[in-house]
C-alpha positions in Angstrom: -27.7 -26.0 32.5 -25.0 -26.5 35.4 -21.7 -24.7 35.2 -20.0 -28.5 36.2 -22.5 -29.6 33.1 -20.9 -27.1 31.0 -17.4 -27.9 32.4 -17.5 -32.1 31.7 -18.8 -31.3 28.0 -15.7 -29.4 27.6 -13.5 -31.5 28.8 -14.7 -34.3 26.7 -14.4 -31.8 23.7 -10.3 -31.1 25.2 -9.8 -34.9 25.4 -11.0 -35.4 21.9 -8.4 -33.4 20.5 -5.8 -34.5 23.3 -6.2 -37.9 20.8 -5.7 -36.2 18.1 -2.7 -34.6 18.9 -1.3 -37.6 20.8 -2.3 -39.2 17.0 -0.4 -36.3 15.0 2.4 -37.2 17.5 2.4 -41.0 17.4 2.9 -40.5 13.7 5.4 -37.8 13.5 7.4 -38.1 16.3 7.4 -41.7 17.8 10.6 -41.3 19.7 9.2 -38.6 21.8 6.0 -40.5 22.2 7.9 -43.8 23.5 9.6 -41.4 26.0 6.6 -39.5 27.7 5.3 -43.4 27.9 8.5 -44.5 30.0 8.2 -41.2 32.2 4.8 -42.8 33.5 4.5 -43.2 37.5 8.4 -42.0 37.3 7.8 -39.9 40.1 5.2 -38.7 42.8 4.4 -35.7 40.9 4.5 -37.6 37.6 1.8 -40.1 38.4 -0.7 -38.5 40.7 -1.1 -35.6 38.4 -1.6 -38.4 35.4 -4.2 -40.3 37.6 -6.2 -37.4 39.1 -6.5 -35.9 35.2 -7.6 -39.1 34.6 -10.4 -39.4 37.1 -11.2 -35.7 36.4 -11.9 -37.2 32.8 -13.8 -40.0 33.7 -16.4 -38.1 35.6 -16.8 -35.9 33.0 -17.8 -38.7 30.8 -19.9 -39.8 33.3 -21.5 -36.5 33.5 -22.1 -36.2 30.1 -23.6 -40.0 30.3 -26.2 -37.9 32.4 -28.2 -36.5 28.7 -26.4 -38.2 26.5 -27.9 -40.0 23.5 -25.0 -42.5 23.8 -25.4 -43.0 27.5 -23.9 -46.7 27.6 -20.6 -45.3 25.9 -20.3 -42.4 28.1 -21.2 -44.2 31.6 -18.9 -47.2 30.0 -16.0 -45.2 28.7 -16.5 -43.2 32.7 -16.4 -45.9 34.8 -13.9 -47.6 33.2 -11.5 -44.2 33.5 -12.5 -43.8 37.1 -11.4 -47.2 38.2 -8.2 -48.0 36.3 -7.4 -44.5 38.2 -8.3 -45.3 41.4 -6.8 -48.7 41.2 -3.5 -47.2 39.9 -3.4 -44.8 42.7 -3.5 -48.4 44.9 -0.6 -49.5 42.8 3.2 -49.0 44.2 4.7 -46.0 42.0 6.9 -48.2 41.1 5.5 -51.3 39.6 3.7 -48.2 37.4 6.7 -47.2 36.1 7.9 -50.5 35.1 5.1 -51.4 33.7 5.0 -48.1 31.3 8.9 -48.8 30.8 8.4 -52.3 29.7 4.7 -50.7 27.4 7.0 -48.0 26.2 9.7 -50.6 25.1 7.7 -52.9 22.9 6.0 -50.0 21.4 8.0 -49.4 18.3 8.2 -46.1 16.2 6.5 -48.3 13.9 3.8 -49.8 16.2 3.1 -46.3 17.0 3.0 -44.8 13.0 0.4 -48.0 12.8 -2.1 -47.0 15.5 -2.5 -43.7 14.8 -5.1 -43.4 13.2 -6.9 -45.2 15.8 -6.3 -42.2 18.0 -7.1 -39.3 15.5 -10.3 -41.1 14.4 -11.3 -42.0 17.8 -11.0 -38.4 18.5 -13.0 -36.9 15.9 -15.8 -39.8 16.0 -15.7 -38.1 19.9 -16.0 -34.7 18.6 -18.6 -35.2 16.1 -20.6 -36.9 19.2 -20.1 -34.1 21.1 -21.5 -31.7 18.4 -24.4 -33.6 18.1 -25.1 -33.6 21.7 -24.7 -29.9 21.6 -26.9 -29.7 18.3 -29.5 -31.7 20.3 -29.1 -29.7 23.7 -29.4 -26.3 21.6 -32.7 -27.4 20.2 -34.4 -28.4 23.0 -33.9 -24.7 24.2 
């Protein structure tokens, strides 16, 4: 197997528990939540390093696609990461901020508390796919 392989499974794996965390958070501490939201496309440094990570995650996805034995969720869940990235890098810095000021203003403590389970299941359903995709991988060797 590749090392860049290797490298996009692993970075699935660390944005399956970047959900769960960000789900842990949503719950316990909206307010901070709400606040990393509005920072979004604040500045230069803010926005680009949020966008490349972004693309960085959707290849890996797309990667993973590769030998995957959810393929269309993979190359879906990629391509869709890829583009909203490169089409926010398109977008003036600012309209990005306003937006995420105006996303991080409707998005109650309470809103937040409500969808986060969303987050913390959606990122174990993405680990136990991963596992099995390593259970698989291991077997065929």
């Amino acid at each position: 197997m590749s090392s860049l392989f290797i490298l996009s499974y692993f970075v699935v794996i660390l944005f399956a528990l970047f959900l769960m965390f960000s789900g842990f958070l949503m719950f316990f501490k909206p307010e901070n939540v709400r606040k990393t939201i509005a920072k979004a496309g604040s500045t230069y440094m803010i926005n680009y390093s949020e966008l490349v990570i972004r693309l960085f995650i959707g290849i890996a996805f797309y990667i993973v696609s590769l030998f995957s034995i959810y393929k269309l969720f993979f190359s879906v869940f990629g391509y869709f990461l890829i583009f909203s990235a490169l089409i926010l890098m398109l977008v003036p810095i600012k309209t990005h901020n306003q937006f995420s000021r105006r996303a991080s203003e409707f998005l109650k403590p309470n809103y937040l508390k409500f969808i986060s389970p969303i987050s913390i299941i959606s990122g174990l359903l993405l680990l136990l796919i991963m596992y099995k995709q390593i259970q698989s991988l291991i077997n065929l060797y």
